[in-house]
BALOBA-1460 file (C-alpha; in Angstrom, 3 decimals):
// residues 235
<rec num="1" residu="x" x="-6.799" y="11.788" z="-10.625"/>
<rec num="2" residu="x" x="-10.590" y="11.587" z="-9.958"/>
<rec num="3" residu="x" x="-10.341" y="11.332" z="-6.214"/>
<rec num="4" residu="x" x="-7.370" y="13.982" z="-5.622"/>
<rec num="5" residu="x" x="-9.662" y="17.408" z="-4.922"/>
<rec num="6" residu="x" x="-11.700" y="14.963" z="-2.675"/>
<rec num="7" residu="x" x="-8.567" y="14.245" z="-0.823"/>
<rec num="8" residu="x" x="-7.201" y="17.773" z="-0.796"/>
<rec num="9" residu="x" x="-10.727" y="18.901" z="0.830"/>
<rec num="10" residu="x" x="-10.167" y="15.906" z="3.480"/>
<rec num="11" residu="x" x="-7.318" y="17.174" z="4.975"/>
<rec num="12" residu="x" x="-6.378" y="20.954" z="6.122"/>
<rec num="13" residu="x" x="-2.782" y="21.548" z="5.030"/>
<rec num="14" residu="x" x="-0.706" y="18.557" z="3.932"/>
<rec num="15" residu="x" x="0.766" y="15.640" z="6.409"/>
<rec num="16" residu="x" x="4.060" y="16.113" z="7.847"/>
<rec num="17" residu="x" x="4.314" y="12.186" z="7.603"/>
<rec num="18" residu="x" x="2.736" y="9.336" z="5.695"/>
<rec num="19" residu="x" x="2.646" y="6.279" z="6.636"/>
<rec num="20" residu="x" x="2.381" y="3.026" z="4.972"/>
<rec num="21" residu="x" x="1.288" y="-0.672" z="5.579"/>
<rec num="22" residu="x" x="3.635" y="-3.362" z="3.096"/>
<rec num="23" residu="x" x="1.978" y="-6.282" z="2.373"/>
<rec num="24" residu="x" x="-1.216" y="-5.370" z="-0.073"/>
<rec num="25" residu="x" x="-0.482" y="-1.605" z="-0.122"/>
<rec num="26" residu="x" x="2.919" y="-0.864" z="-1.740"/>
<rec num="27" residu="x" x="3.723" y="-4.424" z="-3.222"/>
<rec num="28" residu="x" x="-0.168" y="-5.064" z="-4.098"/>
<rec num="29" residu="x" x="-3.454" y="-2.806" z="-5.442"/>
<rec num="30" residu="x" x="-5.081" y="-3.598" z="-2.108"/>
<rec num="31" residu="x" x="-5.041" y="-7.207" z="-2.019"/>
<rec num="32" residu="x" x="-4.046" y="-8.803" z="0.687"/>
<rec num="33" residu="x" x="-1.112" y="-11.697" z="0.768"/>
<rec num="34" residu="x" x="-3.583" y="-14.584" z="1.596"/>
<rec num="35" residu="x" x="-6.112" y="-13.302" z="-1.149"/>
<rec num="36" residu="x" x="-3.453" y="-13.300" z="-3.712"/>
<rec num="37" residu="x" x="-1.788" y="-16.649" z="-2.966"/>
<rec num="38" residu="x" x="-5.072" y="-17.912" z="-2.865"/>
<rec num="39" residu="x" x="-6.061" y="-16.728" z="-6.243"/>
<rec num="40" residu="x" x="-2.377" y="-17.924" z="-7.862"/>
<rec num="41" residu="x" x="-3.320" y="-21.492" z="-6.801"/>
<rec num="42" residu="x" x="-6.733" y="-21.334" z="-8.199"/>
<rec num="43" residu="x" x="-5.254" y="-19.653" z="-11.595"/>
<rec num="44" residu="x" x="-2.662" y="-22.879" z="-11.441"/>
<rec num="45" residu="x" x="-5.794" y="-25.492" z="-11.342"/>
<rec num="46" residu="x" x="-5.893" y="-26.329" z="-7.648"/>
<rec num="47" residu="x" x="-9.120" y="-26.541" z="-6.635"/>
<rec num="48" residu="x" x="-9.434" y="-24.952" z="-3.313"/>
<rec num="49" residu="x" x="-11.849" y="-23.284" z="-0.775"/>
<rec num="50" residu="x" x="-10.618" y="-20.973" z="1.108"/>
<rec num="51" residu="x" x="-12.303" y="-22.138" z="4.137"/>
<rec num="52" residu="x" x="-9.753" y="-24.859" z="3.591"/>
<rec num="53" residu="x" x="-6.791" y="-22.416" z="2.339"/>
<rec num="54" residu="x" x="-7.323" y="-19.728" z="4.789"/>
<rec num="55" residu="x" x="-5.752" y="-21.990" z="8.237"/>
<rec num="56" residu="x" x="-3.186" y="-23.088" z="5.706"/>
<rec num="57" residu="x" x="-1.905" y="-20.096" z="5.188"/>
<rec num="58" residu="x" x="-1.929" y="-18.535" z="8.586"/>
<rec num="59" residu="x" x="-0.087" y="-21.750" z="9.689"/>
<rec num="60" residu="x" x="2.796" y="-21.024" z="7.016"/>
<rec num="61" residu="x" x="2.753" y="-17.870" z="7.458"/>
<rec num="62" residu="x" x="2.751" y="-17.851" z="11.445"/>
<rec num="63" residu="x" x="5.726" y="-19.946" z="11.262"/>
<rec num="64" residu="x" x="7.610" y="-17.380" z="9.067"/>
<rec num="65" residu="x" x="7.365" y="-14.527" z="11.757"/>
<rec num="66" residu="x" x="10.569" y="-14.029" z="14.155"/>
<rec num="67" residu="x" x="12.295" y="-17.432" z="12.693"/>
<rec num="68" residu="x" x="13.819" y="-16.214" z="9.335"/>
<rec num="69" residu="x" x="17.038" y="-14.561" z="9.200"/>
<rec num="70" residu="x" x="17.034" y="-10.697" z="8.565"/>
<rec num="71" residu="x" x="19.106" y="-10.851" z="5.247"/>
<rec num="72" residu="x" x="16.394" y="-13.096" z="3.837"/>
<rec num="73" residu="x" x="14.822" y="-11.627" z="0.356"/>
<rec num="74" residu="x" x="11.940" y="-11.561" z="-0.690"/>
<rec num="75" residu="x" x="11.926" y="-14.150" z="-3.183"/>
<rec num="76" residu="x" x="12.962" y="-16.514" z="-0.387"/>
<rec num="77" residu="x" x="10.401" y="-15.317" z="1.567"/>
<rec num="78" residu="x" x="7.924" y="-15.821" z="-1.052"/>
<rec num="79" residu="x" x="9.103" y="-19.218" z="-1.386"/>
<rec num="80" residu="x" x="9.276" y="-20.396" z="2.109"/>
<rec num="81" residu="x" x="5.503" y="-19.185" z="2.616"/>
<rec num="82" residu="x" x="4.731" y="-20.806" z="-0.388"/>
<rec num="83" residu="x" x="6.567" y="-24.215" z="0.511"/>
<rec num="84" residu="x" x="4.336" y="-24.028" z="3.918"/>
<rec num="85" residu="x" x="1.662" y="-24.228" z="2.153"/>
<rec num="86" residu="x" x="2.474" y="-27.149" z="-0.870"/>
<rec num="87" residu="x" x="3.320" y="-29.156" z="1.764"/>
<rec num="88" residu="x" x="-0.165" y="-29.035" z="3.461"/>
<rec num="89" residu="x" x="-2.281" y="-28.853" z="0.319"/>
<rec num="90" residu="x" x="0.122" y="-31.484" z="-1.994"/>
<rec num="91" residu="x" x="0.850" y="-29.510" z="-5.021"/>
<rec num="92" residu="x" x="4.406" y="-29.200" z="-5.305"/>
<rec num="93" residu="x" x="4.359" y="-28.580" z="-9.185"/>
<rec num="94" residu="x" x="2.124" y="-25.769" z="-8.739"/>
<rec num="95" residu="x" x="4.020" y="-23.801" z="-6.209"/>
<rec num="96" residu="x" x="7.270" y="-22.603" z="-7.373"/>
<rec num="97" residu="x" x="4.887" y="-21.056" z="-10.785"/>
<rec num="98" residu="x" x="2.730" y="-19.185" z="-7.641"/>
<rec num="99" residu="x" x="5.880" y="-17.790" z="-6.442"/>
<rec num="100" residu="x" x="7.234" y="-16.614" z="-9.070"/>
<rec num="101" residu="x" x="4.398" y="-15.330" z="-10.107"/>
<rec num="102" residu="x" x="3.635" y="-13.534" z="-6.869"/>
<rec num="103" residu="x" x="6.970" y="-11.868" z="-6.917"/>
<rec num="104" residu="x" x="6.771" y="-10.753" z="-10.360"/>
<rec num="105" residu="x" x="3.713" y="-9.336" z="-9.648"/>
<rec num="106" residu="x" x="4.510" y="-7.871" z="-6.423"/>
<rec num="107" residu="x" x="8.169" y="-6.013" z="-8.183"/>
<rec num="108" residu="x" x="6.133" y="-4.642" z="-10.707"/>
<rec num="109" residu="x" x="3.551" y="-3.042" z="-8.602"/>
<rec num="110" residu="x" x="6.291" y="-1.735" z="-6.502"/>
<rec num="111" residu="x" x="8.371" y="-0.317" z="-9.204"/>
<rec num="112" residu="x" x="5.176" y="1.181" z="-10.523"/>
<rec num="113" residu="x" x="4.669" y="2.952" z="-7.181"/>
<rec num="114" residu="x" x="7.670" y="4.209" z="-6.761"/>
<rec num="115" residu="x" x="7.327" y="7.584" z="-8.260"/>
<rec num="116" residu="x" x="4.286" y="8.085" z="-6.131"/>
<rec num="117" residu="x" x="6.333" y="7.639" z="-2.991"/>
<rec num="118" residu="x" x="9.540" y="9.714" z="-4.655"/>
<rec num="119" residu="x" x="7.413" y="12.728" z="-4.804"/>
<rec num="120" residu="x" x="5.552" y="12.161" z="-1.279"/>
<rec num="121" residu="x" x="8.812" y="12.236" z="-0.253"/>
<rec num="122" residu="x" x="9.818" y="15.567" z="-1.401"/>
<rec num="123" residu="x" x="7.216" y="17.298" z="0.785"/>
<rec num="124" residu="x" x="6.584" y="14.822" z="3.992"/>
<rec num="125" residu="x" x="8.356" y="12.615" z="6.015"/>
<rec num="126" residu="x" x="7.353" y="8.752" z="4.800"/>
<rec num="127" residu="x" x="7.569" y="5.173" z="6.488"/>
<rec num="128" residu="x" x="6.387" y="1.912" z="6.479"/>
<rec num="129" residu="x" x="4.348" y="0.068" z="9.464"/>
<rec num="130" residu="x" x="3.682" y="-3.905" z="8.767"/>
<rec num="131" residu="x" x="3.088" y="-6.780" z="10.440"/>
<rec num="132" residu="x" x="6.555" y="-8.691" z="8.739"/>
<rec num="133" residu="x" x="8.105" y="-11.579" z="9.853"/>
<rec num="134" residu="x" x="11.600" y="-9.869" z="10.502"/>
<rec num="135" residu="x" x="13.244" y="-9.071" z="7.216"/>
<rec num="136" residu="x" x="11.307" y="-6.229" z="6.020"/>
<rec num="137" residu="x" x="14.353" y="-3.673" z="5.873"/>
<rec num="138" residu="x" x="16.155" y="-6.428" z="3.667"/>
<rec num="139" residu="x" x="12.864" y="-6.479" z="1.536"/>
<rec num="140" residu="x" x="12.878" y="-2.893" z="1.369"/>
<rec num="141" residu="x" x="16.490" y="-2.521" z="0.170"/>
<rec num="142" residu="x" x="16.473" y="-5.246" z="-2.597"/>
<rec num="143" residu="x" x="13.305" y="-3.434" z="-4.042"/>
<rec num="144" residu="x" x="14.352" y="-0.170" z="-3.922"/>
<rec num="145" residu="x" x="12.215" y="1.156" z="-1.413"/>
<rec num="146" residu="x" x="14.437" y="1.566" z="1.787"/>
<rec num="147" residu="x" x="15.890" y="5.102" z="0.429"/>
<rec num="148" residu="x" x="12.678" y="6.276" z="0.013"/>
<rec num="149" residu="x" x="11.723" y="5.659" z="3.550"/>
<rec num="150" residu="x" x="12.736" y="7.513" z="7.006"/>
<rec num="151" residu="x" x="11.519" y="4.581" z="9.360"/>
<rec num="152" residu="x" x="10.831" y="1.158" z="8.636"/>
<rec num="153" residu="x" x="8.567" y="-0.810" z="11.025"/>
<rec num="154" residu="x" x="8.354" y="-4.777" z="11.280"/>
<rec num="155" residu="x" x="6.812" y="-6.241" z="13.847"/>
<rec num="156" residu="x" x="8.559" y="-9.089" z="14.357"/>
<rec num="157" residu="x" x="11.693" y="-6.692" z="15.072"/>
<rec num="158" residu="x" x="9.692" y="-4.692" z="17.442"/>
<rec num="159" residu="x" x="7.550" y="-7.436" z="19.278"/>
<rec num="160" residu="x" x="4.405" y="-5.715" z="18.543"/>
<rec num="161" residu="x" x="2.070" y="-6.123" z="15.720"/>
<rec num="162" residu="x" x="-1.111" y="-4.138" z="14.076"/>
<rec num="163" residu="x" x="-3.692" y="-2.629" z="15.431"/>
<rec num="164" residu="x" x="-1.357" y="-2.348" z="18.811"/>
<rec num="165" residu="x" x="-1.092" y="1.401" z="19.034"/>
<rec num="166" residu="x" x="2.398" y="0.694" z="20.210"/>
<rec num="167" residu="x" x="4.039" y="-0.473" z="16.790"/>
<rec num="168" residu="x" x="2.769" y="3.167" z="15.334"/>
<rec num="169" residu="x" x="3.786" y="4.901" z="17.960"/>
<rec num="170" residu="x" x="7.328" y="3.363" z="17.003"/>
<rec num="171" residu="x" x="7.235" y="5.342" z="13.623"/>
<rec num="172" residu="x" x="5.967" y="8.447" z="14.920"/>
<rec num="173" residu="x" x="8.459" y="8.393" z="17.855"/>
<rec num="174" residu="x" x="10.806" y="7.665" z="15.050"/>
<rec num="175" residu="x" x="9.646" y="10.445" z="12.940"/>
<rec num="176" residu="x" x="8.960" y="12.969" z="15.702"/>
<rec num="177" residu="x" x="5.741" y="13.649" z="13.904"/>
<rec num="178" residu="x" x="2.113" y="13.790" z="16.012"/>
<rec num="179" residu="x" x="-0.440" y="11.286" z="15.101"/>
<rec num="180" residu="x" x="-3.186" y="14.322" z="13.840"/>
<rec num="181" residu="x" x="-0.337" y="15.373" z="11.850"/>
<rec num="182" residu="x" x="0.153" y="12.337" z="9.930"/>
<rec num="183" residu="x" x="-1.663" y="9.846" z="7.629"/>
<rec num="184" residu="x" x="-1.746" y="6.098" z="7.585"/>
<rec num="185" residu="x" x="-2.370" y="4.126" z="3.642"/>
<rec num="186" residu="x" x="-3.068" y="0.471" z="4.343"/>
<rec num="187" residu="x" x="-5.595" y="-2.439" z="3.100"/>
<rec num="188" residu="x" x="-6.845" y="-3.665" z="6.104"/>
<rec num="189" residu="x" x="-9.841" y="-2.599" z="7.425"/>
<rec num="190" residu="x" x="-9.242" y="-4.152" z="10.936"/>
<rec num="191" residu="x" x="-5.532" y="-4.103" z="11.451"/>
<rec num="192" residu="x" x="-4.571" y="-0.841" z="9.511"/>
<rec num="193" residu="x" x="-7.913" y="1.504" z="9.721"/>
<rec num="194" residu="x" x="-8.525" y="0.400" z="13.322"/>
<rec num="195" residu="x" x="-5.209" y="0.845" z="14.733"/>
<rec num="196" residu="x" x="-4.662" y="4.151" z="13.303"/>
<rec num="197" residu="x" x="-8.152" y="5.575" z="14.633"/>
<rec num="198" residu="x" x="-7.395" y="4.263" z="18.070"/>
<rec num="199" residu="x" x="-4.484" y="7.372" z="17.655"/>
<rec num="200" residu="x" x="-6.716" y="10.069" z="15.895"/>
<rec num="201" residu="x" x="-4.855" y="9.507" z="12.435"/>
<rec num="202" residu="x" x="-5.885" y="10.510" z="9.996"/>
<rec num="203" residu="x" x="-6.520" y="7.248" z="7.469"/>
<rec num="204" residu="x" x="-7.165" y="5.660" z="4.086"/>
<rec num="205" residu="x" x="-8.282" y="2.536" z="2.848"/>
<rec num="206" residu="x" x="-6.916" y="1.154" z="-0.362"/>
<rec num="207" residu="x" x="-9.161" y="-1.376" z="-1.994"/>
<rec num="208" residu="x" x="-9.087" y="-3.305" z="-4.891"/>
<rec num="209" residu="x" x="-9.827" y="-1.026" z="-8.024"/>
<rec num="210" residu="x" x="-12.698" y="-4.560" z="-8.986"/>
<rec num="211" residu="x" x="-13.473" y="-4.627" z="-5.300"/>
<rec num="212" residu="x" x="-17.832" y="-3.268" z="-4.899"/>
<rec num="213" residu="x" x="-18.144" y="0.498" z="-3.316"/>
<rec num="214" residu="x" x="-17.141" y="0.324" z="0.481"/>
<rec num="215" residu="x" x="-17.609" y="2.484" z="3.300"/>
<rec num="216" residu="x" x="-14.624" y="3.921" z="5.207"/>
<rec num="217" residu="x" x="-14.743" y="2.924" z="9.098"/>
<rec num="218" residu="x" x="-14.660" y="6.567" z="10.072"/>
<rec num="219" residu="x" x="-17.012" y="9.344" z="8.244"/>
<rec num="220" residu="x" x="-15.541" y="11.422" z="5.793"/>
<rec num="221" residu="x" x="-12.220" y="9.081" z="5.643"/>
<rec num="222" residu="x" x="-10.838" y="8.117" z="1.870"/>
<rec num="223" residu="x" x="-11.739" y="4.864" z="0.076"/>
<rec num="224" residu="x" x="-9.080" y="4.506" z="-2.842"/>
<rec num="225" residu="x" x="-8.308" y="2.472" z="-5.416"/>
<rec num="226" residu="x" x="-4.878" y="2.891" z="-6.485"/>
<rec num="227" residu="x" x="-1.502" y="4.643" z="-4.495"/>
<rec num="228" residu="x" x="-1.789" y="7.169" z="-7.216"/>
<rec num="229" residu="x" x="-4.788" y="8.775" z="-6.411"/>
<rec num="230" residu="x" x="-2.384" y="9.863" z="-3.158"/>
<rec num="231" residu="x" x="-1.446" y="12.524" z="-5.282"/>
<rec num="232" residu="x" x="-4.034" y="14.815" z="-3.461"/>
<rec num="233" residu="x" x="-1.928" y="15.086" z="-0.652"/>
<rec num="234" residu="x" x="0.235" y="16.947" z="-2.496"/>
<rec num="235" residu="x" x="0.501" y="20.635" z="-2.220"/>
């Protein structure tokens, strides 16, 4: 990959731990939930701002957080967001095709990552840190990802959500790993980036491969544009 000596020169010896945000990093080429529903709905002919989508969403998805059941899947997920959101914008024929659509695309990105994370795996401790709404370890399991993982993280479980140096301090404490000595992947510049400088870790920032050149928030710190480039923390 083009970026992997980059990242080998970034870092001194390789992480004993990586750590991951969910949502627009492992299910998504760093695009965030909102940003994708958003642009399902547009692809499905609903004509939307998203000055008017964006409190629609945050309402449905606000009222997902601590109130589903921890067996839910993600397809149900999917379509209870989704449902929260028909209901305020009036296009029930258009929703289920943006959930399916959503999950389809989300499985496949996820199934495309996975030997990424299987070979991460064989040299450093890995887990995920997200801002969920309770189910994530169910999520995890149907999609194959939970045996690849030594800690899973949701916030909703833990009463503590991103950039709270708390919910990361849950994984390391988990992992028994040091914050210098590990590195977080996530897509948000804010929550992800900004919680794990507030520790000293070590970050990247996974952007959309059509996204324009960005900065990092921290000198020196990765930009990618794809999980695979990753590989350069490989020894």
């Amino acid at each position: 990959m083009e970026d992997s000596p980059r990242l080998q020169r970034w870092i001194e010896q390789p992480p004993r731990a990586v750590l991951f945000d969910f949502g627009g990093t492992l299910d998504a080429p760093g695009v965030p939930w909102k940003e994708r529903v958003l642009r399902l709905y547009r692809d499905e002919g609903v004509d939307v701002t998203a000055e008017r989508f964006d409190p629609l969403f945050y309402r449905a998805d606000d009222g997902l957080v601590g109130t589903v059941p921890v067996t839910l899947s993600l397809e149900d997920t999917v379509r209870r967001l989704v449902d929260g959101i028909d209901a305020a914008l009036g296009t029930p024929d258009a929703g289920p095709r943006v959930a399916k659509r959503f999950l389809d695309d989300s499985v496949a990105t996820i199934e495309r990552h996975t030997p990424l994370l299987a070979a991460l795996g064989r040299h450093c401790r890995l887990g995920i840190v997200s801002n969920f709404y309770g189910n994530l370890a169910t999520v995890c399991a149907e999609v194959g990802l939970a045996a690849l993982f030594d800690v899973i993280v949701d916030s909703a479980r833990v009463g503590v959500t991103k950039p709270d140096a708390r919910i990361f301090r849950h994984a390391l404490d988990a992992l028994g790993v040091a914050p210098a000595a590990t590195v977080f992947v996530g897509d948000s510049l804010p929550r992800d980036m900004g919680g794990a400088r507030a520790l000293g870790m070590p970050h990247v920032w996974v952007i959309e491969p059509s996204a324009p050149a960005a900065s990092a928030c921290c000198p020196h710190d990765p930009v990618i544009r794809s999980l695979e480039e990753l590989q350069g923390l490989l020894p």
